[in-house]
Structures are given as structure tokens and as C-alpha cells.
C-alpha positions, 0 to 999 in steps of 0.5 A: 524470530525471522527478520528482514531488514534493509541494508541501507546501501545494499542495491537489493536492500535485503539481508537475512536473519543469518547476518542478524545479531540485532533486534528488530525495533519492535517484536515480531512474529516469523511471518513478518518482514520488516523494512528498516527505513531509517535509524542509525546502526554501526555496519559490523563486518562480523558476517553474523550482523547485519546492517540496518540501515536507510532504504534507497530514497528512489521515489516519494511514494512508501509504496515503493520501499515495500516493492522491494521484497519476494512478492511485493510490486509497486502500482505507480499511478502517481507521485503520492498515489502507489499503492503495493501489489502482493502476490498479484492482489492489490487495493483493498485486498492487502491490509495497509495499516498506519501504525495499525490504524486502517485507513479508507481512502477519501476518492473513488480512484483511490488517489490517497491509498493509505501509504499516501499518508506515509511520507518517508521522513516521518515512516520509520519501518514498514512490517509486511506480513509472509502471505496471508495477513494474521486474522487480528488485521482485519478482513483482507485477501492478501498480506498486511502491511503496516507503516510504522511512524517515528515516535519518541520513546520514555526516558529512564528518569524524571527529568525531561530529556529533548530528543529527534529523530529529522530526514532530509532527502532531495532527488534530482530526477524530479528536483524534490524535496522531503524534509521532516521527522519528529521531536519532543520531550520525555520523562520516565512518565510523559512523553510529548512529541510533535511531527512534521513533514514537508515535500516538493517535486517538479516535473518528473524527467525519463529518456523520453522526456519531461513528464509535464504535470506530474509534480507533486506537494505534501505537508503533514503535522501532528503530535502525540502523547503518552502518559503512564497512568501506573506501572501497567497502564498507558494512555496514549493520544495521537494526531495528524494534520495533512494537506496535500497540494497539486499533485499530477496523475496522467494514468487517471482522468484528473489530477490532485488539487487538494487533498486534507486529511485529519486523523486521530487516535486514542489508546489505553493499554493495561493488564488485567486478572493476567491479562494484556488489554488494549483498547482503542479509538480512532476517527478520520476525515478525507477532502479531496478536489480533483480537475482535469486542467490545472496540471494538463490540457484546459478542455473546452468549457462543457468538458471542464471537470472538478469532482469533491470527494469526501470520506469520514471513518470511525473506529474502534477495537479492544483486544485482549492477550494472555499466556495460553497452552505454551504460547499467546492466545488473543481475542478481539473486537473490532468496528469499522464505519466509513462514510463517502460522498462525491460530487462531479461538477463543471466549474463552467456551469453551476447547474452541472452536477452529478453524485456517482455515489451519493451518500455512501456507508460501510459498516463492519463489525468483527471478532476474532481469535487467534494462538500463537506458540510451539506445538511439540515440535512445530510453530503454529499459528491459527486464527479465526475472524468473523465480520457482520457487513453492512452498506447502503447509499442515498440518491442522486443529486443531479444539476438542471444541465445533465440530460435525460440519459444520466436521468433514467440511470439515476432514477433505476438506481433511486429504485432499486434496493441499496442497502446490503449485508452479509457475514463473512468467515476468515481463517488462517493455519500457519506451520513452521517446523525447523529440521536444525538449526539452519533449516526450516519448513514452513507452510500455511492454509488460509481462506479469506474474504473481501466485500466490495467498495463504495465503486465497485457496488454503489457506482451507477453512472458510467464513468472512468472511476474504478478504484485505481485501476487507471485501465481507462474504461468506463465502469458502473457496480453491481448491488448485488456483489458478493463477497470474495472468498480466497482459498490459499496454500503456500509452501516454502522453507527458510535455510539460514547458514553463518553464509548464506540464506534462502526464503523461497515460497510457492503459493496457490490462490482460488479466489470464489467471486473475485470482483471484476470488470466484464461487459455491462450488456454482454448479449449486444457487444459494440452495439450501443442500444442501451441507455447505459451504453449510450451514457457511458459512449457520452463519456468516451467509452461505448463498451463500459464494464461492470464489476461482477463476479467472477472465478480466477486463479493466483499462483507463482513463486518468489524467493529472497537469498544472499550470500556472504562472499568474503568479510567484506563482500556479499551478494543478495538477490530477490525473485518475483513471479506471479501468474493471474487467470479467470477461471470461468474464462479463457482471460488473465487477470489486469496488471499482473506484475510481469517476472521481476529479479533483483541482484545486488553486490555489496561492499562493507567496511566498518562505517560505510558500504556501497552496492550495484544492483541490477532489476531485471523485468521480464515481458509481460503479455500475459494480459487481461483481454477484457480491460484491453490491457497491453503487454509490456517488453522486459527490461534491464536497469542498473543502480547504485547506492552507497551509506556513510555513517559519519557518527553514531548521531549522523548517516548519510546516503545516496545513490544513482537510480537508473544509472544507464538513463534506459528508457521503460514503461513499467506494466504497473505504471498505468495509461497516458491520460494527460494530453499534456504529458509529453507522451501520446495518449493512452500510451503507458507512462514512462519510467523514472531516467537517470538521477541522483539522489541524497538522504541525510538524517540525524538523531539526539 
């Protein structure tokens, strides 16, 4: 079992299995890293231990803590609103899971990707998957990645034991706050816990100033139970309660107002004629307010904005697992149904309002099976998933106050035929045969697919919601979309000696239909003649883009490796590069994180360590001419961290981000829509400035 696991100081925060003596928190295949973000582990100078220690507490966002390893970026497109780019792919094309649970996002900008409900006092690790995400995951393009939540385990008697497991953090370089975790009581039958988290950040301060509007606020609540019904079967019951505030977003049109989100869940585990038997249930639901002047810039009356966004998900799965062939085999069902609606309004004018996508419904149901285990002298797994698809939307709604133009678009999509439904057919061959004992080849054959969203299908009026692409285009979707469909190989190895290792992966994609953004009316470019063009030159932009499909190419190379320099001395480095192209035209794909390398130096001592890291960025001007994305120069940036453990209940860490103050625009890190962020519009937003940052946590 390969595990990947944060050196809480480390400035890389990557370490090897060939420093690993201890087990992961919870059993994991070789194709899947885990991010330890918090937990209390002695730092052992034997060069086969590794440390298990905090991650760097740089942002408030968990997307970041994944956008350390080979591969992995973060898409910065607010505070509580990065979502993590793999291998080039992003958004719905990478699994994220909470707790295994999926998660659809509640706004048409993807303003709360699932990671939105992952604060980091309350995450305890993040699994992400080596390439392709196992089949049992759900359809997806791309890795899984799954936020594993702090939860409070059984105790060994009857008798109730108290135990917590709390985090406080604070960052200077926006004056946040993040304080919470979980407690409860247990007995070798029950167990009950309760969750809580609470955040507060100011106005984000870079080398070129104070970013007004970017602050940010989140509380989230819950609880949990468990009950084990007899020696084989466990019932379990989780539910969470979060209310965002005001958060800022410059890349998007508008800013968080509130976002309240309720999620729950019920599971039953048992055994069965030898067989493992989970059954699950889940239920979520999303309301969202979003303007554009409370955090920026009042607009004049007639272009005051307030857009209420909903989204409801119920869920449910059965899997099944069994001894099979040397190995494990698991089969399983699975049902999705996602409801959403949004209502544009001007609070000026109650007889302004507009449904760009009204009434909204997605439904997936799926099957699957997938074997894992040795096959003479391999490690194989195969899998196979089969989801039946099915959308459809309602009409329009408009006020009295819109004019004629949104009217016609309204009424062409009133008449056309909404509802859709397709099968699509995933599969996924993974292939590791190790040579000795330090060395390991390793290999994988995969297709997989994705159907559009509610925007990229169902958007009928030229707006700038695009499901978090924050380009600041206007886009409209296609009824007519077809699913995506990836064709991928990858080839690398793992070398893990007592000091050293080295993970590199080599990977092409083919990616049928890929879903993006061309010329709504190719044949009149920059001639406004069309109703469409016309409402969308109405909204800011004359030339919209319509989500069709398309050919593209995703290839690149990515690496971790490390080396153990003396007892107490070690060096780590991470290497990211990935490349995007259409292939029905000479394009490059939109935000393609540029050539990323990560080289950290790290002291050890018994109970404390300290690192310097250096994140180097290459240039990126392999940009998409259709979404009029602009390069971006490389950079250098230097940080440092450090971790105390001041007992076995107690750590401490902290560190400096950006030690030298350099001033940056991230390529990820979206465009200026805020006239009041300091910066001009339509200029990349700033990177994070120098800043100190501290995390204390505790467990009994």
C-alpha cells in the first residue's frame, strides 16, 4: 500500500512510503494518495518513518491542501471557492466526494464547489486518487478526491468516554480566523458526536495592495451517530448545517451574500451470506443569494444585481463486497437526482426578473462492478460502470421590465425540446507489477465520461455564468450536448529505497466531445445581427460563446520524489506539467495550470521540524484564444514552516507564505470583476503578499 502523507512542516509536505512505518488512517488502495491534515504523530528520526503531521494552513480554501501533489493545481476563484484542477481537467470532471458523499453545487458559478464545505478545523485527510478515479466513484473524467471529515471512533468498554479532536488557525495576511472541530461521547456500542466550525477573514492584503471586497465567513454545525446493531452491523446517521456569509469573488460578476446549506445522511453496514453490505442515503439542499454591491462598486439602479440560486440532491447507493479470485470484487447501485433553479432580480425593480435556468433536473442512475487483487505476478484493478442519464428544464419566467430581446430567446427555448437522455459506458484497467522490492511499474487504460450541467445545456439567455470558468464571457448552452468521453493511458513507476523515492507518471488523454466554449454565430464573427447577439451586446459582451462540443488533447508528466540527506536532513520536490490542446483547432484549452516545481528542505528533530520551500512557476502562454485568456510571466516564491509537538495531545505549527512579499498573478487565479478591488478591471487578481500564519490543535 502506497501512502502519501503531509510532513506537517515540510515546505513540500510530501513524503514517500519509503520513510513510512505507520499506517494510513484508514486502508487505502496503491492508487490513492492521502493528504493528512491533521493528527498528532511523534516525528521519529528513523529514516523509515515518516512524519504525519498538519499541512501548511496557507488559505482557507481545502482545495489548496490538494494542490500540493504531482498533477494537482488550485483554481482560485475566491476565498471559499477554489475548486482543484488534475491533469488540466476541473469542475464536474474530477470526482470530489464529502466523506464519500457527492456533492452538486447550489449556483450556476459554481461559487460553493464541494470543497466549499470542507473547512479545514473540521477535514481530517483528503484521499485523491493517481489518475482516473475507480469506477465505484461515480462518472467523472478525471481523479477522485474525497475530504474525509474528523469523526470520533468507538470505545473499547461500556463505559462513556469524553474525547475531541479541536483546531484553531489564524493568517495574517487576510486577519482570519478558523476555529472548530468535533467532540462527543462513546462506548464500545454508541457513539455520539457533535461538529462545529466557525471562520472570519478580512480583506486579503498582496504587493499590490489590499484586495477591497475579498473577505470572507463561514459557520458550519452538525452531528453524527453510530450505533452497532450487533457484531456485523452498524447504523450510522450524519448531519450538517452550514451558513455562509458575505464572502467576495472579483473573478465573477458577483459576490457571496449567503449561502445555507443543509446535508445529511444515513448508512447501514452489515455482512451477509459472506458478503460486505453498505447501504446508504443522502439528501442535500443549497440557497444561495449573490449581488454585485454589497462587497464592490453600487452600480446605477437599473444594473443592481441580486441572482437566488437553489439546488436540491437525493441520493442513494448499495454496494456490495466479497473475497473473489485472490482478491476483492465489489458491485454496486447508485441513484443521483439534482434539482436547480435561479432567479436573476434587480432589488430596484420588482418587475425585474429573469430564470436563465429555470426549474432545472438531472438525473443519474448507475451500476457498477469493479476487482481488485494479485494476478500472478501483477496488481490489477478492473472496473466497469454503466450510468442511464436523464435532464430536463421547465420555462422561463420573466418580469414585466425585461424587453423584447430576452423575450424571443425565451420563448425559442420554451419551444424547443428539453428533456434528454443518454447512457454512458466507463471503464478503468490499472496494472502495477513490482520488479523488487524497491521498484515498481505501473500503468492504466481508461475511458471515461461526463454529461453536461444545468449551464452548459440548459442556459438560454447570454449571461457571464459559466460554471466557474470566470473568463468574463457571456455563454448560452446547447440541448443538443453530448456526453464527453476520455480515452487515457498513463505510464510510470514507483522507486522506494530506505533513502530515496520517485513517483513519476506520464499520461495522455483523448478527450471525444469535450465540452466548450466557441462562437455562438461563427458565420457573422463581431457582427451583431442576431437576437442573441444582440442580448448578449445588451449584457457587456457582443461576441457570446456557446458550450458545444469539441475535440482536445491532455498530455504531461508529473513526479514526486525525495531524498533522505543525513538523519535529520531531507530534501522533497513535487513537478507538475501538463499541456491542453483542441484538436479540430489550432486553440489551447482555457486555464491550463502553467509548469509548476516544488523543492523543500527539511530539518527533523525528535518533536519538532522545520522546512524552506521554493514554488517555481513557469510562464504560461499557451492560452486559449477563444476565451481571450492572457498569458502569465513565471515566478518564484519562497516559504517556510516549522511544527512543534509540545506533547502527545498538543502541536503546534506555523510558518511564513511568501516570505520575500513577491508580487504574482496566478494563471488559475481568474479576472478583475470587482471595480473596487484595487486593481484595474479585467486584470488578473493578485496573489496572496507575505504573511504569518499559526495552527494549534488538540486532542483527548
Amino acid at each position: 500500500m502506497t501512502k502519501i502523507l503531509f510532513a506537517g512542516v515540510s515546505a513540500l509536505a510530501l513524503t514517500s512510503a519509503a520513510f513510512a512505518n505507520e499506517a494510513a488512517p484508514a486502508p487505502q488502495s496503491r492508487w490513492v494518495d492521502v493528504i493528512t491534515v491533521t493528527g498528532q504523530s511523534p516525528v521519529s528520526l528513523d529514516q523509515d518513518t515518516v512524519l504525519i503531521d498538519l499541512a501548511p494552513a496557507t488559505a482557507p480554501d481545502a482545495a489548496g491542501l490538494a494542490a500540493r501533489l504531482p498533477g494537482a493545481a488550485l483554481i482560485d476563484n475566491g476565498a471559499l471557492s477554489g475548486q482543484v484542477q488534475y491533469r488540466g481537467l476541473y469542475g464536474s470532471r474530477v470526482a470530489v466526494r464529502l466523506d464519500g458523499q457527492a456533492f452538486h453545487s447550489g449556483g450556476p458559478n459554481l461559487m460553493d464547489p464541494p470543497l466549499h464545505y470542507a473547512p479545514a478545523p473540521m477535514l481530517e485527510r483528503l484521499e485523491v486518487t493517481r489518475g482516473p478515479s475507480p469506477v465505484s466513484q461515480g462518472p467523472s473524467l478525471s481523479a477522485g478526491v474525497n475530504a474525509v471529515f474528523k469523526h470520533l471512533g468507538y470505545a473499547q468498554g461500556e463505559t462513556p468516554e469524553l474525547h475531541a479532536d479541536l483546531t484553531a488557525i489564524v493568517r495574517s495576511v487576510d486577519e482570519s480566523t478558523a476555529v472548530g472541530g468535533v467532540a462527543g461521547l462513546a462506548t464500545a456500542r454508541q457513539r455520539f458526536e457533535v461538529l462545529a466550525s466557525t471562520e472570519r477573514g478580512e480583506d486579503l492584503d498582496t504587493p499590490y495592495g489590499t484586495l477591497v471586497g475579498t473577505e470572507h465567513a463561514r459557520d458550519v454545525y452538525g452531528f453524527g451517530y453510530g450505533a452497532r446493531l450487533t457484531e456485523t452491523t452498524e447504523l450510522t446517521a450524519d448531519f450538517r448545517w452550514q451558513e455562509g456569509g458575505f464572502t467576495g469573488n472579483p473573478p465573477f460578476p458577483m459576490d457571496i451574500r449567503f449561502m445555507d446549506t443543509s446535508s445529511s445522511r444515513v448508512g447501514l453496514n452489515t455482512e451477509l451470506g459472506g458478503w460486505s453490505l453498505s447501504f446508504k442515503a443522502g439528501h442535500a439542499r443549497v440557497d444561495h443569494a449573490m449581488n454585485n454591491y454589497d462587497l464592490r462598486p453600487s452600480p446605477a439602479p437599473m444594473q443592481m444585481r441580486e441572482t437566488f440560486a437553489s439546488s436540491e440532491t437525493v441520493s442513494f447507493g448499495l454496494d456490495a463486497e466479497h473475497a473473489f479470485q485472490g482478491g476483492v470484487i465489489r458491485l454496486g447501485l447508485d441513484r443521483a437526482n439534482v434539482r436547480h433553479d435561479t432567479t436573476v432580480t434587480n432589488p430596484m425593480n420588482a418587475d425585474f426578473f429573469v430564470t436563465p435556468f429555470p426549474d432545472v433536473e438531472l438525473g443519474r442512475t448507475g451500476v457498477y462492478a469493479e476487482w481488485e487483487g494479485p494476478l500472478s505476478a501483477y496488481e490489477v484493478y478492473a472496473g466497469l460502470r454503466v450510468d442511464a442519464h436523464d435532464a430536463d428544464a421547465g420555462t422561463p419566467r420573466l418580469g414585466a421590465a425585461l424587453p423584447a430581446g430576452p423575450r424571443m430567446l425565451a420563448m425559442a427555448f420554451a419551444h424547443a425540446d428539453r428533456s434528454w437522455d443518454d447512457v454512458t459506458v466507463d471503464g478503468l484497467l490499472r496494472i502495477a507489477r513490482p520488479v523488487s522490492d524497491a521498484l515498481t511499474l505501473r500503468g492504466a487504460l481508461a475511458r471515461k465520461s461526463r454529461v453536461g450541467g444545468q449551464v452548459e445545456r440548459y442556459g438560454w439567455l447570454p449571461i457571464t455564468a459559466s460554471g466557474g470558468l470566470a473568463d468574463g464571457n457571456t455563454y448560452v448552452g446547447s440541448l443538443d450536448l453530448k456526453p464527453e468521453v476520455a480515452t487515457s493511458l498513463e505510464a510510470g513507476f514507483d522507486l522506494e529505497t530506505p533513502r530515496a523515492y520517485l513517483r513519476p507518471t506520464a499520461y495522455v488523454s483523448w478527450i471525444e466531445d469535450y465540452i466548450q466554449g466557441v462562437p455562438a454565430e461563427p458565420d457573422t464573427p463581431g457582427v451583431v445581427d442576431t437576437p442573441l447577439e444582440m442580448v448578449s451586446a445588451m449584457n457587456g459582451d457582443p461576441t457570446p460563446l456557446r458550450f458545444s462540443n469539441v475535440d482536445a488533447r491532455l498530455y504531461g508528466f508529473d513526479a514526486d520524489f525525495g531524498l533522505r540527506l543525513s538523519q535529520n536532513w531531507r530534501a522533497d520536490g513535487v513537478l507538475t506539467y501538463v499541456r491542453g490542446e483542441r484538436e479540430d483547432v489550432d486553440d489551447d484549452l482555457y486555464r491550463i495550470t502553467p509548469a509548476t516545481l516544488r523543492l523543500s528542505a527539511t530539518y527533523e528533530q525528535k518533536v519538532w521540524s522545520a522546512s524552506l520551500e521554493t514554488l517555481m512557476v513557469a510562464e504560461q502562454d499557451k492560452v486559449s484564444t477563444e476565451n481571450s485568456e492572457q498569458a502569465t510571466p513565471g515566478r518564484v516564491l519562497v516559504n517556510a514552516y516549522g511544527r512543534w509537538d509540545v506533547s502527545e495531545r498538543v502541536s503546534l505549527s506555523a510558518g511564513i507564505e511568501n516570505l520575500l512579499d513577491q508580487p504574482y498573478r496566478d494563471h488559475l487565479g481568474g479576472y478583475n470583476r470587482n471595480a473596487g478591488l484595487g486593481v484595474p478591471m479585467g486584470e488578473r487578481v493578485p496573489g496572496a503578499g507575505a504573511g504569518v500564519w499559526m495552527r494549534l490543535n488538540t486532542r483527548f
